[in-house]
C-alpha atoms as one frame of an Amber mdcrd trajectory, in Angstrom:
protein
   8.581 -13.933 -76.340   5.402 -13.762 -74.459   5.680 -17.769 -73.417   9.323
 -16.854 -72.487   7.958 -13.672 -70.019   4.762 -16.136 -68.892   7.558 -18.804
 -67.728  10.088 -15.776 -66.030   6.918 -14.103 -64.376   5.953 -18.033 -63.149
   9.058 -18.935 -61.985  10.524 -16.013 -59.924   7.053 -16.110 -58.580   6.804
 -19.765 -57.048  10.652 -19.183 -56.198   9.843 -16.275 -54.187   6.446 -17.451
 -52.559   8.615 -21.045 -51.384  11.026 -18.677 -50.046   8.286 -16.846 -48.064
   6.339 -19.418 -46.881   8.868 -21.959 -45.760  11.937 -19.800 -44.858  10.082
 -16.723 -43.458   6.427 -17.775 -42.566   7.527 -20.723 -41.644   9.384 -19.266
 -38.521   6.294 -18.773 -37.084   3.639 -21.356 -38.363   6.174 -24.386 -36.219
   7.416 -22.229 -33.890   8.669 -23.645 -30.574   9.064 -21.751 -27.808  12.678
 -22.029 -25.927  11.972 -19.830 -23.007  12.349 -20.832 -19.337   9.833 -20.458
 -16.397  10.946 -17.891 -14.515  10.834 -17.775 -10.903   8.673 -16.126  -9.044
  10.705 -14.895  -6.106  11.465 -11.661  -7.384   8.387  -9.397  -7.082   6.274
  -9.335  -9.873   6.554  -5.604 -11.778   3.103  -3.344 -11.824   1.105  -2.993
 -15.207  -1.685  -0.924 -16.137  -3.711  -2.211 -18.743  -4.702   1.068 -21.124
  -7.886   1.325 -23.804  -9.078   3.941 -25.225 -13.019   3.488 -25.479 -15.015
   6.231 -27.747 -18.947   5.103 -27.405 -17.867   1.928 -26.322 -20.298   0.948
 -23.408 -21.270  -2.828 -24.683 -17.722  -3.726 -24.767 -16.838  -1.892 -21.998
 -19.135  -3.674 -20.433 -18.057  -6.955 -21.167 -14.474  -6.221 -21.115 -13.893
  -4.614 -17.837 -15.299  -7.905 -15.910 -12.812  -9.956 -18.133  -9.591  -8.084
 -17.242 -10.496  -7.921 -13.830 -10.256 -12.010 -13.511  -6.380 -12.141 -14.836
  -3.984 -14.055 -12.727  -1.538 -11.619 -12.131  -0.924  -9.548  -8.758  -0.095
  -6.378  -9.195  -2.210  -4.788 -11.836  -4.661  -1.973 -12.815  -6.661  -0.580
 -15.391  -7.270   2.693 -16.983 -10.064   3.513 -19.506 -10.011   6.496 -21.576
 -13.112   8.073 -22.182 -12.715   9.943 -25.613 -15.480  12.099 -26.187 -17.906
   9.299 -25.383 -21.891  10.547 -25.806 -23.123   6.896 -25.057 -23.710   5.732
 -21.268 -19.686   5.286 -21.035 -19.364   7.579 -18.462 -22.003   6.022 -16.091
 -20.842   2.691 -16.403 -17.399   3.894 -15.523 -18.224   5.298 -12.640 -20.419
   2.226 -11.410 -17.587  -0.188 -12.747 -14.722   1.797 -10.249 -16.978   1.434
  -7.228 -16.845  -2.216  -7.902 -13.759  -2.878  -8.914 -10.750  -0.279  -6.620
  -7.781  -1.172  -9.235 -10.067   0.409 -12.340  -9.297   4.009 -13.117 -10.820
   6.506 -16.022 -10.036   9.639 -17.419 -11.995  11.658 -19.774 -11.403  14.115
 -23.021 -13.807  16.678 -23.824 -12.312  17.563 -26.771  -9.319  17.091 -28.916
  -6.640  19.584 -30.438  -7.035  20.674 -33.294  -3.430  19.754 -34.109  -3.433
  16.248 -33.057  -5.653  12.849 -33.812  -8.345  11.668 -31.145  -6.767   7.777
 -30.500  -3.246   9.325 -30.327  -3.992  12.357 -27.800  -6.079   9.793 -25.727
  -4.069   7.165 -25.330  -1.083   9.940 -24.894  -2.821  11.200 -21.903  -3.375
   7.766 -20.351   0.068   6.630 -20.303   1.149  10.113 -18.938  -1.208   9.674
 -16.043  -1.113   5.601 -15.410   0.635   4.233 -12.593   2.818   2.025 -13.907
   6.129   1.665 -15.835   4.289  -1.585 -17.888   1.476  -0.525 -20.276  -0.477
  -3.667 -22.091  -2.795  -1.906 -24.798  -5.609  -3.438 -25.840  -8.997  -2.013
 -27.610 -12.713  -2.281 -26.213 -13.616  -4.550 -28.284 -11.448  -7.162 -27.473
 -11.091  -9.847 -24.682  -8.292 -11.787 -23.495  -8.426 -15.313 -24.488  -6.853
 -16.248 -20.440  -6.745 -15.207 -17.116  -2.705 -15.364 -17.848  -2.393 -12.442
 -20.447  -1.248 -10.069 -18.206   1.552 -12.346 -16.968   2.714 -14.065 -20.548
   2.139 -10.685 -22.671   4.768  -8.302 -20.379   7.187 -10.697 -19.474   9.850
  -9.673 -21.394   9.351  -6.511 -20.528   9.410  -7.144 -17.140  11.403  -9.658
 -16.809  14.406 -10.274 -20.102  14.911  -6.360 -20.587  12.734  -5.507 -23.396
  11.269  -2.356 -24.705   8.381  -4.130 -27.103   6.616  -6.837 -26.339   4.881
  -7.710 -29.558   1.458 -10.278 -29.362  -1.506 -10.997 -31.281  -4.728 -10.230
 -31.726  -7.274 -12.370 -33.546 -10.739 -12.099 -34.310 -14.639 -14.288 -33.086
 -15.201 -16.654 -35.813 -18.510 -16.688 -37.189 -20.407 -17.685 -40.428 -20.150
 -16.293 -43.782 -17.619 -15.000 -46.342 -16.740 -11.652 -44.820 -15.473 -13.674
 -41.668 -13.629 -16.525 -43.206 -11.782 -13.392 -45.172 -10.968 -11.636 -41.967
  -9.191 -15.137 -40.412  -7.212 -15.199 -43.243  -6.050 -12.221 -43.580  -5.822
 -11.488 -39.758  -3.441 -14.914 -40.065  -1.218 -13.220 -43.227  -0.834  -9.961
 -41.262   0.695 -12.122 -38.125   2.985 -13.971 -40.931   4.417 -10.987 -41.736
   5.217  -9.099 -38.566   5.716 -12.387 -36.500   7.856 -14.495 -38.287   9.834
 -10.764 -39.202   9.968 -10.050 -35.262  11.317 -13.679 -35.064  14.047 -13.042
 -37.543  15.019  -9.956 -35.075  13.447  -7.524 -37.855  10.349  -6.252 -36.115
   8.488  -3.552 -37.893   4.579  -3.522 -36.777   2.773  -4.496 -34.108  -1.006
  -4.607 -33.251  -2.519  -2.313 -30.579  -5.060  -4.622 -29.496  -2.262  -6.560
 -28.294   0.712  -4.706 -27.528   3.378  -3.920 -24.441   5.699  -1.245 -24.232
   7.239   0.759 -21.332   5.909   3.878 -20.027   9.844   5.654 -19.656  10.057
   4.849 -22.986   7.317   6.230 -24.521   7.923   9.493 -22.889  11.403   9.689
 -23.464  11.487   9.719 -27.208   8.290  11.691 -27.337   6.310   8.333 -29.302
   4.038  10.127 -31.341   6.107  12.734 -32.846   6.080  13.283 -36.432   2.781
  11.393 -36.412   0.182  13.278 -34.963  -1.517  14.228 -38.019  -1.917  10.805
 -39.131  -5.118   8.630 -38.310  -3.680   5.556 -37.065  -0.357   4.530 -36.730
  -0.274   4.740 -32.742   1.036   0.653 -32.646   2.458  -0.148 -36.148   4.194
   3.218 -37.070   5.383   3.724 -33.242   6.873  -0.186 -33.561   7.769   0.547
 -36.792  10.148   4.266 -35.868  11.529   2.519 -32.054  11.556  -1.660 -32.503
  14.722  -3.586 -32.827  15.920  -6.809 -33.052  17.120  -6.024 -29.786  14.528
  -4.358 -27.800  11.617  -6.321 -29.330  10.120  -9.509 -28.209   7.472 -11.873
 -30.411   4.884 -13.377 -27.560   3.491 -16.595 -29.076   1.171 -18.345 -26.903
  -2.659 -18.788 -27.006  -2.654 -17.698 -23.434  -1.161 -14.223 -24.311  -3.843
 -13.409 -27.533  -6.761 -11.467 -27.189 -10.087 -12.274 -29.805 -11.676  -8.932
 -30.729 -15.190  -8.859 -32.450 -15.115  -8.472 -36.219 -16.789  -6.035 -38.799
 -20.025  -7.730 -39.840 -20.588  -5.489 -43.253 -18.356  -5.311 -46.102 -18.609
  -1.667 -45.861 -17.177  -1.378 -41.967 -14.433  -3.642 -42.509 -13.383  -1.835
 -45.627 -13.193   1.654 -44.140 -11.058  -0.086 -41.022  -8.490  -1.904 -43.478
  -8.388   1.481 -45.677  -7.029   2.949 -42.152  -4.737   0.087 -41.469  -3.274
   0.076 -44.875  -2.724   3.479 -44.766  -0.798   3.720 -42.024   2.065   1.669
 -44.027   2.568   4.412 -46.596   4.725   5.532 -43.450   6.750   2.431 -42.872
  10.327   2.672 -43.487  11.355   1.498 -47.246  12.940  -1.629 -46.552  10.199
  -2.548 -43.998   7.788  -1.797 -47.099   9.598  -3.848 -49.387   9.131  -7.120
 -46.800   5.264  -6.920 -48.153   6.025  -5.620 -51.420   7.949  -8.351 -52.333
   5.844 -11.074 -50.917   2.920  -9.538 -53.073   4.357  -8.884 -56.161   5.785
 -12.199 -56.522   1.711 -13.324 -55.619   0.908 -11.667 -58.587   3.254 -12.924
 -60.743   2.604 -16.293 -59.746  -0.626 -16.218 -60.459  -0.432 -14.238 -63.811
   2.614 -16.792 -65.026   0.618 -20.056 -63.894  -2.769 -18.685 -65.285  -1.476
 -17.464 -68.310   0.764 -20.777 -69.111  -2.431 -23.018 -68.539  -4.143 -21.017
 -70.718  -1.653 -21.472 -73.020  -0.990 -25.006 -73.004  -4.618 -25.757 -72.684
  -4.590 -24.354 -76.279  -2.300 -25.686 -77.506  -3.450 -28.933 -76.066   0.022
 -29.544 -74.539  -1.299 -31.509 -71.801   2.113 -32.231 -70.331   3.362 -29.365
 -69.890  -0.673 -28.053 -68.888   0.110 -30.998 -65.742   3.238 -29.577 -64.947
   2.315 -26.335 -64.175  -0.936 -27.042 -62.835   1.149 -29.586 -60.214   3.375
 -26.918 -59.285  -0.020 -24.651 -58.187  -1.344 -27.375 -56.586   1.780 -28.102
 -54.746   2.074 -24.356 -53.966  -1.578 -24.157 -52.407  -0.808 -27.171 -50.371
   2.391 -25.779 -48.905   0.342 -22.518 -48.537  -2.971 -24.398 -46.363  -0.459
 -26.192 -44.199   1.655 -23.211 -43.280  -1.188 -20.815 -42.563  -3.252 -24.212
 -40.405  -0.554 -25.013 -38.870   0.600 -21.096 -37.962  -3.378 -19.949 -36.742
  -2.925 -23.070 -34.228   0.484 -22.139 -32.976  -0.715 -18.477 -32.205  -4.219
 -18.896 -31.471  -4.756 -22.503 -30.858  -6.677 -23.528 -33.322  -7.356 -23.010
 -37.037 -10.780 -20.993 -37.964 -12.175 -21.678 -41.273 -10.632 -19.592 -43.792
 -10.708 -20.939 -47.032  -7.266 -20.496 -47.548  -7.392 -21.009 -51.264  -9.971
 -18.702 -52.436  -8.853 -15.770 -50.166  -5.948 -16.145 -51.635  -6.921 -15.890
 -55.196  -8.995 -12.697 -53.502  -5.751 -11.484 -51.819  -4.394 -10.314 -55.471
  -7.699  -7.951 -56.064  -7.823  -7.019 -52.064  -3.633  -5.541 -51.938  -3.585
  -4.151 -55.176  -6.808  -1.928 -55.456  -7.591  -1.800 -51.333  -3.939  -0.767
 -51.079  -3.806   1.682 -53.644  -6.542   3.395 -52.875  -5.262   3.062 -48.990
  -2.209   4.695 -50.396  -3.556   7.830 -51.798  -6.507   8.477 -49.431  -6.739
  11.480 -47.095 -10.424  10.961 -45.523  -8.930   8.507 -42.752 -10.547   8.250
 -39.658 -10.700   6.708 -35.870 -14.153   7.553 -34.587
């Protein structure tokens, strides 16, 4: 009996995981884009580019110079200052003489009733120019001067509501980094190749295009003010549709944020980001779910059979199912290689193997406690 449940657990696991990572993943990893250049006769649509910065004066810093040398005609930008104590304020004000299209407001305080990134960026769409808002975070650059252009187009120009991007992260050295390419690379998997089967259901705010009509209209945040997070993957999540959703996938439309560079501050981020998908609608839950149950039962199956077999010195069957892991983790480096230089251009060192052993501890005890916490914060 236990042999028979090691080969079940095994097999529904590398039959799911092929499934995943050719049929699904896959979608994205040799994706090749089929749209047209349009023309640019018509006149190009305004966008305001929104962040909401809370003590962010370094990035700020570096940032503002970097949006201000996009390609794009008709743009500006507006910086929320959320209850910044830093020198935020002073650079503003010294940034807007310099640059006319850059714009700020600034919160005091927040409501008691609401969360601090959703009443701030609330107020900045209410107030910014343009139809077109591109959201990004202060800590993040565009990787081109054509991000504006390639991120809003289909907003602007097929009739879209969502214009869904990514968002990747500065490689560096160490263990904590090649962790956060590969799972920054498994999160696109998921709500790229999803967005490219015309089932969007997240999106990343450092890298995400909406319409300002929109927003208002259905009132975005409602029902989630109380939560700490959520403002891009729970608003996709409640208003996205195969229809009104686009997937942007080009290098030129990414933006590289800087990465946590302690265990500790990358932990209490994810525990927010996890969180927020104790909200997502059940099916849209059961797109991970699936994917990382069947992880665990391949792993479980395969390690427990080798065990077995070793043994039992069954060699041939020990072969066997040690060819069919090997042949998995193959499949698995060339999908995720090939899908971080699709989206990003190239492919960081990740270590694609042993993150992926980590993955099982990381969903299953990050997530759980993700799941149950109530301590969540922004800033």
């Amino acid at each position: 009996m236990g042999l028979f449940l090691l080969w079940f657990f095994f097999g529904i696991g590398v039959i799911i995981q092929g499934v995943y990572l050719l049929m699904i993943f896959g979608r994205t990893a040799w994706f090749k884009s089929t749209s047209k250049s349009s023309s640019n006769q018509q006149p190009e649509e305004g966008v305001t580019v929104l962040v909401a910065a809370h003590n962010e004066f370094q990035n700020l810093k570096t940032l503002i110079p970097k949006l201000f040398e996009q390609d794009y005609p008709k743009f500006d930008v507006m910086i929320v200052n959320d209850r910044s104590t830093d020198r935020t304020k002073r650079l503003l004000e010294e940034m807007m003489a310099k640059y006319p299209k850059l714009r700020s407001v600034t919160i005091k305080y927040t409501p008691n009733h609401v969360t601090s990134k959703k009443f701030a960026l609330t107020l900045g769409i209410k107030v910014a120019k343009n139809d077109v808002i591109l959201l990004t975070d202060a800590d993040c650059v565009p990787n081109s001067d054509q991000w504006i252009r390639k991120m809003t187009a289909p907003v602007r120009q097929e009739g879209k509501t969502f214009a869904i991007g990514y968002s990747g992260y500065q490689e560096k050295s160490g263990h904590l980094n090649r962790w956060i390419q590969f799972e920054t690379i498994l999160t696109a998997l998921f709500y790229l190749s999803f967005g490219l089967w015309k089932a969007p259901f997240m999106g990343i705010g450092r890298n995400l295009c909406y319409r300002k009509s929109f927003f208002m209209e259905v009132k975005a945040f409602k029902g989630l003010w109380h939560l700490e997070g959520g403002d891009d993957d729970l608003f996709v999540n409640n208003y996205a549709t195969g229809k009104n959703a686009a997937i942007v996938i080009d290098p030129a439309a990414t933006t590289v944020s800087v990465p946590k560079e302690t265990w500790k501050e990358y932990l209490v981020q994810k525990k927010r980001h996890l969180h927020a998908g104790k909200y997502y609608r059940g099916e849209d839950k059961r797109k991970i779910g699936i994917f990382s149950m069947s992880h665990a039962l391949f792993w479980v199956g395969g390690f427990g059979l080798l065990i077995y077999f070793g043994i039992g010195m069954q060699w041939e069957h020990f072969s066997a199912v040690l060819g069919i892991i090997l042949l998995r983790s193959v499949l698995m480096m060339s999908v995720f290689n090939s899908a971080a230089k699709t989206i990003q251009g190239k492919s960081p060192k990740m270590n694609p193997i042993l993150n992926d052993l980590f993955y099982l501890g990381y969903f299953w005890v990050l997530g759980s406690v993700s799941y149950q916490a109530k301590d969540i914060q922004w800033k």
